[in-house]
N, C-alpha and C positions, 0 to 999 in steps of 0.2 A: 197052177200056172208057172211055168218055168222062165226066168231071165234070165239070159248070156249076156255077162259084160263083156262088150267087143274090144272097147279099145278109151284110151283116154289123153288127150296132146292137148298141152299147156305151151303157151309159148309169151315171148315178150313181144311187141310191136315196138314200132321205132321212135315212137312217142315215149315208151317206157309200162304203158301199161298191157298188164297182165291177160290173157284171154287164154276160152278153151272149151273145148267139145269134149260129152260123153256119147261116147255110142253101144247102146243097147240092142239086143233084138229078144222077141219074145213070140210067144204062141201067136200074137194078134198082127203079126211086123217090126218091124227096125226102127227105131228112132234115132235122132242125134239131137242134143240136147245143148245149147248157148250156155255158157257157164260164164257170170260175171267176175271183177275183178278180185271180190272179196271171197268167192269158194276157190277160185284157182289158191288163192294166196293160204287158204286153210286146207285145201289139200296137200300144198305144196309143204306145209308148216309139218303135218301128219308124217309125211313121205322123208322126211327132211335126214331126220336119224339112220332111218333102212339106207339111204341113199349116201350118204357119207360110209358107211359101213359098208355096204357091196362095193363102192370104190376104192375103199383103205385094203377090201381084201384085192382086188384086182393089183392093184398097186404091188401088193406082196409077191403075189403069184409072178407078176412080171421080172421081177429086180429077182425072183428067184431061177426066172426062167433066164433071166441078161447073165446071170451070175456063171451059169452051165455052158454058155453059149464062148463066154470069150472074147468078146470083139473088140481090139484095139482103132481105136477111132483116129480116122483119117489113114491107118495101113490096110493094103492089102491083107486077105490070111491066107496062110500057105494050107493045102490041101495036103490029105496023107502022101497025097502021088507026087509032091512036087511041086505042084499046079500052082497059079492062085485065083481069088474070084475076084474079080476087080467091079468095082460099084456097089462096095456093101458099104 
């Protein structure tokens, strides 16, 4: 019997507690599954390291991509033609 994990959203409410669906589909149909406060908080616990670490690199990539790019904040930049782009 085969299961696709579809998908998984954790979120806070505005009370402060934790909620979150799994959704499954399998040979028999699809489910979605109620997840309480205390598995979101242990998934989320699980996740926590990967999640800082795909950030830290996104981070890099960017400040390496700003670095290439040049953009003096609050000027104009002049274009090779002369020009410039105004609203960056």
């Amino acid at each position: 019997m085969t299961i696709e994990f579809k998908g998984l959203r954790i979120r806070r409410k505005w009370d402060g507690v934790l909620e979150g669906e799994l959704e499954i589909a399998g040979d028999y149909g699809n489910s979605r599954l109620n997840l309480t406060e205390d598995l979101c908080t242990s998934i989320l616990a699980i996740c926590a390291d990967s999640i800082t670490a795909a950030a830290a690199e996104i981070a890099e990539h960017m400040k390496s991509e700003a670095a290439r790019i040049g953009v003096i904040s609050g000027q104009a930049i002049e274009s090779t033609d002369g020009s410039h782009c105004d609203g960056l």
